[in-house]
Each structure stands twice: as C-alpha cells, then as structure tokens.
N, C-alpha and C positions, 0 to 999 in steps of 0.2 A: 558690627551692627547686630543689636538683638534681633533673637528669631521671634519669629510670630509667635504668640503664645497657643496653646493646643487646646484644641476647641474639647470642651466638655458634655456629655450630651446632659440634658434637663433631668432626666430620668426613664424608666422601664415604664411599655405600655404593660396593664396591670387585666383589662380587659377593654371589651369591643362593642358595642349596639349599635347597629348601623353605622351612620355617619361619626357617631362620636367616641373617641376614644377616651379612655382614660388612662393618668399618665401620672405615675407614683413618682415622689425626687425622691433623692438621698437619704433628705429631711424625714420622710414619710407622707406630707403634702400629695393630696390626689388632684389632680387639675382636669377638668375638662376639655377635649381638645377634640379641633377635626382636623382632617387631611389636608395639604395642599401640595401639589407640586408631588416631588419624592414621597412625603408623608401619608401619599394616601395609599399606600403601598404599607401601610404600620401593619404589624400584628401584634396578638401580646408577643411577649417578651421581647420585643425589640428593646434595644435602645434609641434613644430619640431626640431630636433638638427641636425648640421649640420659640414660636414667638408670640408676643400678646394681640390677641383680634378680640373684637368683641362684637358678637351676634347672640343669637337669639338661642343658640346651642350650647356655645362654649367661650371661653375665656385667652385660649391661646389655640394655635395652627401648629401642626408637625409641618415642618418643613422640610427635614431631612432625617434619613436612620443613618445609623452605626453598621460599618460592617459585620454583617453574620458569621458567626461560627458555623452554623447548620441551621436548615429548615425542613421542618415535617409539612412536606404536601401533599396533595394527590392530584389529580385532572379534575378540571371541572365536570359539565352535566356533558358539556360538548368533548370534552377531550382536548379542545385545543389551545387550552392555557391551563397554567396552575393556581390552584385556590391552595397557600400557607395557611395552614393551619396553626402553627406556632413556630419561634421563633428559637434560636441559643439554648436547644435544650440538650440539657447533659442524661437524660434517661428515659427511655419509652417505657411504658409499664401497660401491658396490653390486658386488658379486664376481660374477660370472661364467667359467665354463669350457666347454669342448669336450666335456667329461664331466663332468657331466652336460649335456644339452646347453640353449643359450641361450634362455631364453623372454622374449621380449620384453614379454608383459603384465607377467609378475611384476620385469620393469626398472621398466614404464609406473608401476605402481603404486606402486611403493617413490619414483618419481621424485615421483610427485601427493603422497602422503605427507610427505616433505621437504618440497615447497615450499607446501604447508599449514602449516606450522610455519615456516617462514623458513628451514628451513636447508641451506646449498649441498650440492651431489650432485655426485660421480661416481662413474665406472664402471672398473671394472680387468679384464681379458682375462687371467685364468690361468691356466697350462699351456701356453702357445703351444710348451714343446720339443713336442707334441703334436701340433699342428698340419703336417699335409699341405697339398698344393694347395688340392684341393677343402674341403678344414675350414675354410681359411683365405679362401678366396672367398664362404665362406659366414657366417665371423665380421665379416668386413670390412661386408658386406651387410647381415648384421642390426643391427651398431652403428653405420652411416654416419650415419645422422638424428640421432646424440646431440650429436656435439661442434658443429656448426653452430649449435644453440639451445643452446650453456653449458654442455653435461653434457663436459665432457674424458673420453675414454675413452684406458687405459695400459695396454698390454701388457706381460707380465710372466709368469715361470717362478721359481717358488719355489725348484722341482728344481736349476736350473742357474742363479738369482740374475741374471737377466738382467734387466736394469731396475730390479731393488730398490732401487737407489740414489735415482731417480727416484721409486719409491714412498714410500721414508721422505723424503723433501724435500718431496713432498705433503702428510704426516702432522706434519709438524715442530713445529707450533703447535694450541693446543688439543687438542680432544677427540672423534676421529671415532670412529665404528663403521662396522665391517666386517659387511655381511648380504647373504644369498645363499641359496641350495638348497643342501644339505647335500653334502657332494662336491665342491662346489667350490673349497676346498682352502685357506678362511680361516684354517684355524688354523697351520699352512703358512707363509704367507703371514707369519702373525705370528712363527713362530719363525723366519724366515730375517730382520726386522725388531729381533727382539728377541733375543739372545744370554741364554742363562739362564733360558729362559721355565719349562723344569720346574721349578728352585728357587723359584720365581714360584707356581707353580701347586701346590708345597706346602705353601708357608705359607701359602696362602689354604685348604686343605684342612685346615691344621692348625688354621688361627684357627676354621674352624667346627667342623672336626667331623665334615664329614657328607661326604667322598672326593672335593671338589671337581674336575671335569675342566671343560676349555674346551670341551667340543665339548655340554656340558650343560645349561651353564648362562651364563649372562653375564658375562663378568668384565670387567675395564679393569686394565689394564700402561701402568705408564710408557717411552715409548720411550729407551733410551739417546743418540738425536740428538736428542730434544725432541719434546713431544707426545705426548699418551697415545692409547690405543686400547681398545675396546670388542669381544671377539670374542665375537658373539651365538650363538646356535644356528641349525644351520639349518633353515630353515625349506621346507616342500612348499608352502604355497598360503598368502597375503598379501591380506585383506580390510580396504577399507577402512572406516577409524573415523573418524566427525565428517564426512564429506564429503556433499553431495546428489548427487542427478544435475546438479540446477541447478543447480549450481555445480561441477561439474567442470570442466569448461571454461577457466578461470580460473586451474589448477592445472595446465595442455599450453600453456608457454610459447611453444612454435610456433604458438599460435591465435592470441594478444596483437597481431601485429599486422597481423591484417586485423579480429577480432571486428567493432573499431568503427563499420567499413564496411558490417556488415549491415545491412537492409532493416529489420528490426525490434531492437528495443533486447534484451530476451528470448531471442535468437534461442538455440537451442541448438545450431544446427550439424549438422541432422538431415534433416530434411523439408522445413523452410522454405522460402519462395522466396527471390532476393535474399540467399544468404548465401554473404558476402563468403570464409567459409573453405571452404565447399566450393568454393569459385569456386579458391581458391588449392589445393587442392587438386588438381582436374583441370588446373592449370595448371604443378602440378609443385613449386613452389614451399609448399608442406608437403608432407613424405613420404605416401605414400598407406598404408604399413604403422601407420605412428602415426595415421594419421587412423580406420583401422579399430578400434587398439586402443580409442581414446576408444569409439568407438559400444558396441563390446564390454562396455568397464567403465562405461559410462554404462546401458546397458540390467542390469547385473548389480546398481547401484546402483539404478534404477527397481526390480528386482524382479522381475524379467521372464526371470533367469536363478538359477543357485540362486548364491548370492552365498559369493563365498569361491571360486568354481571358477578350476581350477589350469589356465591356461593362458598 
C-alpha cells in the first residue's frame, strides 16, 4: 500500500499585524492570512499550512505550523506565559548603541535566552560615528567580557556604513534577528544592509492590509548578499521564559568551566562554600560585572525582585 504523501507546509510567516499574518510560499507569493485553531499561535518565521477563507481581512487561515527548531521568547507583561517573538532562527545579533545607552542585563539576558535554545549570539556596537573618548572607554568596558566567552562583538555606523560590509558577511547564511532597545538603530542598520527595504516594507503592508512598519512589528527580508533577517521591535525590559534560577547557571558560559570544581554538585554560585566560580571570580578570571548580573537575574528569577525589571 502507498504511504500517505507528506504534507508540505504553504510557506514562512514573513511578518505579523495583529490578527493578520503574512505568509510568503516558495514561489515568493505573499498571501494574507489569520489564525485559527493551531495557527493562531504563528509567528514569523514559522513555517505553516494553510487553507482558503475568505473575510474581510484575509484570503486563507493558518491552521497548522511546522515543528520548531527554536524559539526566541520572553514572559509576557504577567510572567505567566510566553510571548515568541520569532521563530527557527539560526542567529541572535543583539544591537546595542551610545544612545540609548548600553545595558548590560538586557545583553545578559537575550545572551541566556539564545543559548537556552541553542542558538549562536552576537553583539553589534552601533553609532560608534557617536562615539567620543570617554563613550568610547566606556563601550569598550562594558563589552570587554563578551568576545573572550564566544559572544564577537562588531562595531558599526549605519550613518557612515563603516563596517557594514563585515556586518552583512556575518548575516550571509541563514536566518538572524536583529533585537535591542528601541533606539538603537536596527532598522538602520537593515536599510544600509538591504537596498529596497521600503518597496520591501510595502508589499508586506499591501499583502496585509493593515500599514505594515518595521519598527512595529516583526518582519524578515531577504538580504541581497545571502541570508535573511528578522527586524523585531524594540523592546524596554526582557523577561525571562522557560528558565529556573537553578538552572541559570548553565546558560553564563563563562561559569562552564570552573562549575565542576565546586564543592557541591548543586552549587549555584551564591553563598556556598567551596565554589569553584566565585573562587574564579575574585581571581579575575570571570568578569566580575557578569558575575553580578547572574546574581541579579538569578534573584529576579527566584522572585525576590519584580521580575521583568529593566536593568
């Protein structure tokens, strides 16, 4: 007997407005769609299946997604579910500028985030024509502890296209997202990257409907060197979803490797006696700005702080 033949999805949501998604095929065809059932659970980059309705919004219904590789979340306003932010993405590229200015939790956190989900992270430094002396002693400082543990941090001027070259070389394969504090100049960032991006940004407004802007809502562009991109909204404060306190830890690759050498299997890197990472810590060899933020987002995740605080 033939087997069933294997369902194919319609195509990748491409972006979001409200109720309406839009949903790119193979073809390149954008279609208007909304939720029902499984589907209203879409985000971009899912993949998706889809069938024909016809209302006053849209033209077909998601009715089902495609298993995920990964999802970037955070907690909602309440904490007590998660808001996906995006979907199957192969690279976080965490934005950061001089204005507004660098906060290292909300690095910390987008970094524990990522590497909850497997997926690689860096960090881009933008605006540096901005940068004076003192800004600049002061950006160098607070991003020194990234690229030693794996995070590459790239400097970069959207205004004056310094290093973009080196940026889209980064981006050239797969599927990152661009996320940051509002201000910091991702979308920018994307039209010195992507040539076209407003013809881009109208036919994604025209498939829904509903005045699509990037700075609203989530979209993904294909890059003309290869690789696509995700320009999220920005975002003020970054709570995490899925993580314990006990298990943070786990998730601050600079702990990995002394953890093992604590005194207790358990340890969480606090209190305890015999722990091998605050040993590395006073000894220099972990930054001591990251070792705070962990205590910080480990006590915010116990509950002991209001959770979701923007620091």
């Amino acid at each position: 007997m033939r087997s069933p033949a294997r369902k194919t999805p319609t195509g990748r949501v491409v972006t979001r407005q409200g109720p309406v998604l839009t949903v790119q095929t193979p073809e390149g065809e954008l279609i208007a769609c909304i939720g029902q059932g499984k589907g209203k659970r879409a985000v971009v980059g899912d993949e998706v299946f889809t069938r024909p309705v016809n209302t006053d919004l849209a033209t077909a219904a998601i009715h089902d997604i495609a298993p995920r590789r990964n999802e970037l979340a955070r907690a909602d306003g309440t904490s007590h579910r998660a808001r996906v932010i995006a979907a199957n993405v192969d690279r976080v590229v965490v934005v950061v500028a001089v204005a507004p200015p660098i906060r290292s939790g909300l690095i910390d956190r987008l970094l524990v985030a990522a590497h909850a989900q497997g997926i690689p992270a860096r960090i881009v430094l933008n605006k540096i024509d901005l940068l004076d002396r003192d800004l600049k002693e002061e950006a160098e400082r607070l991003l020194s502890p990234y690229p030693p543990i794996g995070y590459p941090v790239l400097p970069v001027s959207a205004r004056t296209g310094k290093h973009m070259d080196e940026l889209a070389e980064w981006l050239q394969t797969g599927t990152s997202i661009l996320i940051g504090h509002s201000g910091v100049g991702k979308t920018s960032l994307l039209n010195g990257l992507c040539p076209g991006l407003g013809e881009r940004v109208r036919a994604l407004s025209d498939a829904s409907g509903r005045g699509v802007h990037t700075t609203t809502t989530a979209s993904l562009f294909a890059l003309p060197g290869g690789g696509e991109v995700i320009d999220s909204p920005g975002i003020r404060m970054f709570a995490l979803w899925g993580i314990e306190s006990e298990t943070l830890a786990q998730h601050f690759v600079d702990f990995a490797a002394f953890a093992g050498e604590c005194r207790f299997a358990n340890c969480q890197h606090d209190h305890e006696p015999g722990c091998a990472v605050k040993d590395a810590v006073e000894e220099g060899r972990i930054n001591d700005e990251r070792y705070d933020s962990y205590l910080r987002l480990r006590a915010t995740l116990a509950g002991s702080q209001l959770r979701g605080a923007d620091w």
